[in-house]
N, C-alpha and C positions, 0 to 999 in steps of 0.2 A: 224573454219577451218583456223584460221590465222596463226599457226604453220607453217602446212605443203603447204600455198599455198605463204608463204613472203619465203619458204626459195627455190621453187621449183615451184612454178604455178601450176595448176590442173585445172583441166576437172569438172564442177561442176556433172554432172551426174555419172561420174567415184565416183569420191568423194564419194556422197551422197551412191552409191554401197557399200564401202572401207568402211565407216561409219556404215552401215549396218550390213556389214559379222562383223566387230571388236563389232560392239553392241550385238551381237546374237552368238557369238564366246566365245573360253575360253575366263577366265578373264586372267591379265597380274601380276602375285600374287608377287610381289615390296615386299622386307624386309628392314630393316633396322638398324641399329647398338642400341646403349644402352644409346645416349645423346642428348641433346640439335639441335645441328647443325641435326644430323644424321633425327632425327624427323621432320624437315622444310624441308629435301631436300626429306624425301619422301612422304610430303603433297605437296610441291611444282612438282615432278614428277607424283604423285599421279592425282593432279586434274587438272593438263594439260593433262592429258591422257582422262579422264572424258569428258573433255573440247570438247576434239576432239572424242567423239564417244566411248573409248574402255571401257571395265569392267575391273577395277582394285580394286583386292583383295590386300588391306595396310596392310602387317605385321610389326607393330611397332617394336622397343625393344627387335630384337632378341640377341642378343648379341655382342661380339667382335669380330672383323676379321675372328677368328679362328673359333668362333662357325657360323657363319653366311655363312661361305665359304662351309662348311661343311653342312648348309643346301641346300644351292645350287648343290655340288657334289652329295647327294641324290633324287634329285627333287624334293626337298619342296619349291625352289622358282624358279623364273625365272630371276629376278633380283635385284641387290642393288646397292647404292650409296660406293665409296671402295677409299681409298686415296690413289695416287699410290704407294707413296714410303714405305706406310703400308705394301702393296701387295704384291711390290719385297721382304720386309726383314723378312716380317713375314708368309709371304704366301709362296715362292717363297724360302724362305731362302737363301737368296744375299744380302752380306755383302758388296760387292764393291757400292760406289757410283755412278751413269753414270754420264757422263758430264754435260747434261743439261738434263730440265724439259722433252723436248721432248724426249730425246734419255731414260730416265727413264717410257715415256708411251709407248713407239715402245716397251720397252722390258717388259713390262707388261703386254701388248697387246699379244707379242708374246707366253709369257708364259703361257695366257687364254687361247688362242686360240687350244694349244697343249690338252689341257682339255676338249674342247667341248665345249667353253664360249669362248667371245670378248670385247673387249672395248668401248661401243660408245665415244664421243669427251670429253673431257676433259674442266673441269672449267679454267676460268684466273684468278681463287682464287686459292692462294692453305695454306691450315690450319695446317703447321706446328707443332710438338710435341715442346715444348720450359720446360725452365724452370724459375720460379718466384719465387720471395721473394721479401719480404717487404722490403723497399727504409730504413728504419734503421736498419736491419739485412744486407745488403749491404754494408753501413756504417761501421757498429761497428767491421767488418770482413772485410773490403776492397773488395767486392766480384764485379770482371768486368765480367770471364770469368768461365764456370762451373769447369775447371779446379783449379780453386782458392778455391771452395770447399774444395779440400784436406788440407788445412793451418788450416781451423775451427777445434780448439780443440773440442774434444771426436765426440761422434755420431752425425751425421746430419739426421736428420727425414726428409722423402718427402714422402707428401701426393699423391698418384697413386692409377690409379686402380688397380685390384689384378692381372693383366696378365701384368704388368709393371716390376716384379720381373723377370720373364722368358721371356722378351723377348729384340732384340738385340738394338732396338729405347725403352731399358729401364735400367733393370740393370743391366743388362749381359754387352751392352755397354760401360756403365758407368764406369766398371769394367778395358774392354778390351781396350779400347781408351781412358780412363783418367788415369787410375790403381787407383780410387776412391775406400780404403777398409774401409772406416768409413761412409757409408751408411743404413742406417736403410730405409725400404718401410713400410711406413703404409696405408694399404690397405684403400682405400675410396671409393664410387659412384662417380662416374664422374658429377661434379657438385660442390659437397662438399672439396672439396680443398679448396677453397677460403677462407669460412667461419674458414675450420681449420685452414690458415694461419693466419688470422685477430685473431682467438682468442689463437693462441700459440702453438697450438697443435701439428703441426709441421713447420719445417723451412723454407722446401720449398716445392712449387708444380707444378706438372706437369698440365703444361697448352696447349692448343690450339692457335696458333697466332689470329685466327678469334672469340675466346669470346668475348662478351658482356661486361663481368668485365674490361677486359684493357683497354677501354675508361676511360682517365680523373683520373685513379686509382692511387696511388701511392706503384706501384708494378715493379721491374726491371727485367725484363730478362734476364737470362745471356748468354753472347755471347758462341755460340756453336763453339771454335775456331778449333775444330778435325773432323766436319759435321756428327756427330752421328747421328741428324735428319736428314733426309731429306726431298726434294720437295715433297709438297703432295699437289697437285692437284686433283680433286675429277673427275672419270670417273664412268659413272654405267658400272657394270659387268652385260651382259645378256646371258644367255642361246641360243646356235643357235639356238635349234628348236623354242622357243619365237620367234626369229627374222625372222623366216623363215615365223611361223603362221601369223605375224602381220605386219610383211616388212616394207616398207621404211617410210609410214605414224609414225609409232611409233619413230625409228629412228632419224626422223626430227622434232618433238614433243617435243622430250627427246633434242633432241643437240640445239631446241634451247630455251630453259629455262636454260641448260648450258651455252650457252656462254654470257648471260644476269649476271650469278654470280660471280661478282666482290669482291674483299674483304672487300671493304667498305660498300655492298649490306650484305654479311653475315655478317658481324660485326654489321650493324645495326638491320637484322632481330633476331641475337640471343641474342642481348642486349632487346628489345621488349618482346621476351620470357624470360628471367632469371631474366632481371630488372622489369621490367612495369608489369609482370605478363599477356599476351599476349599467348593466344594458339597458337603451332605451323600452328593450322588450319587455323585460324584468319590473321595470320601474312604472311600465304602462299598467300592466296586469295587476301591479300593486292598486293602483290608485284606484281602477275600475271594479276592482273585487270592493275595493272599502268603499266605494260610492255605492255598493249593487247594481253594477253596471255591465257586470257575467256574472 
């Protein structure tokens, strides 16, 4: 119970109740996206829910943004881990940037909400879409800013997922806020970028700011100087009625294993899984035992 009783205090007989009905109640059926990161935060949400009494049904690897929202609008989940500026531009379809971090999850929030779904609290990590190439491809092409792409003679190859092509945080963007027309997408698993840029395959790859690989690597980002990405802070998207069944114990469960994920905490835990070979499971239970969070 050290979730819900450090962020709020409780009643142990109420509790042991709450624990009760959530044990012998629906489960709380948690999806999750198609990589690395997406898979820790929903072992890490997963088995703090556990922790504290509820039945959670872990659907892995359902897909992208687009398919995974779309299980949610049918009722196949109740909730997922969602990045917000993913949300507004590819959920939401809003091109404008907000001001800040915050005024980007207000209007996230508000535009779940109009849905039937909310936001609980937001990570102080947030995992950025970027883009990389190798420290001598930088060189041999002077490359500071993504815009300087457009100087590289003939095609540039970036290795993306296959919804990178159609979407506005890909090459639609790329398009419209650099006017980048020598772009080639070659479709990869998320994951494999890396390997393709080490071995040639292509130029450049779309990366996450919180991988694993960018420790120590000699790989450059290029500065986003037109904010094509945006703030992406990680908030689960839950279903009111979920939040209605499972109320505030879940709530505080969930918000506070969020506010424990720092970007040096995700950077270390998905370097563990990609590098070390470390199960997401493994690498969850680590982090939630050293916070006291089972």
């Amino acid at each position: 119970m050290l979730a819900a009783c450090a962020l709020g205090g409780c009643d142990g007989g109420k509790q042991q109740t709450a624990r009760d009905a959530d044990a012998s109640g629906p489960p709380v059926r948690l999806g999750t996206k198609d990589f690395t990161e997406q898979f820790i935060l929903g072992e890490l949400y997963s088995q703090a829910l556990r922790a504290e009494g509820f039945r959670v049904d872990l659907k892995p690897d359902v897909g992208s943004s687009e398919i995974i929202h779309q299980a949610m609008e049918s009722g196949g989940l109740d909730m997922y881990p969602e990045y917000v500026g993913v949300l507004l531009s590819e959920i939401a379809n809003r091109r404008e940037r907000p001001r800040s971090p915050a005024a980007a999850y207000l209007a996230a929030r508000a535009f779940e909400e109009q849905r039937g779904f909310t936001l609980l609290s937001a990570t102080p990590f947030s995992n950025s879409n970027a883009l990389a190439v190798k420290r001598s491809f930088a060189r041999r092409h002077r490359l500071r800013t993504i815009a300087d792409l457009g100087r590289v003679t003939g095609t540039v190859k970036i290795g993306a997922a296959p919804e990178f092509r159609t979407r506005f945080e890909g090459l639609v963007g790329l398009t419209d806020r650099y006017g980048l027309d020598n772009l080639e997408v070659k479709p990869l698993v998320i994951g494999e970028q890396y390997a393709a840029l080490e071995e040639g395959e292509v130029d450049v790859a779309t990366v996450f700011t919180t991988d694993g690989q960018l420790a120590g690597r000699g790989y450059v980002l290029l500065e986003d100087s037109r904010d094509l990405f945006a703030s992406q802070r990680v908030a689960p998207v839950i279903s009111r009625p979920a939040l209605r069944t499972h109320g505030g114990r879940l709530t505080a469960t969930i918000d506070a294993v969020s506010e424990r994920l720092t970007t040096g905490a995700m950077r270390e835990m998905n370097a563990a899984v990609d590098g070390d070979g470390q199960s997401p499971s493994k690498v969850a239970d680590t982090f939630l035992r050293g916070e006291g969070l089972k």
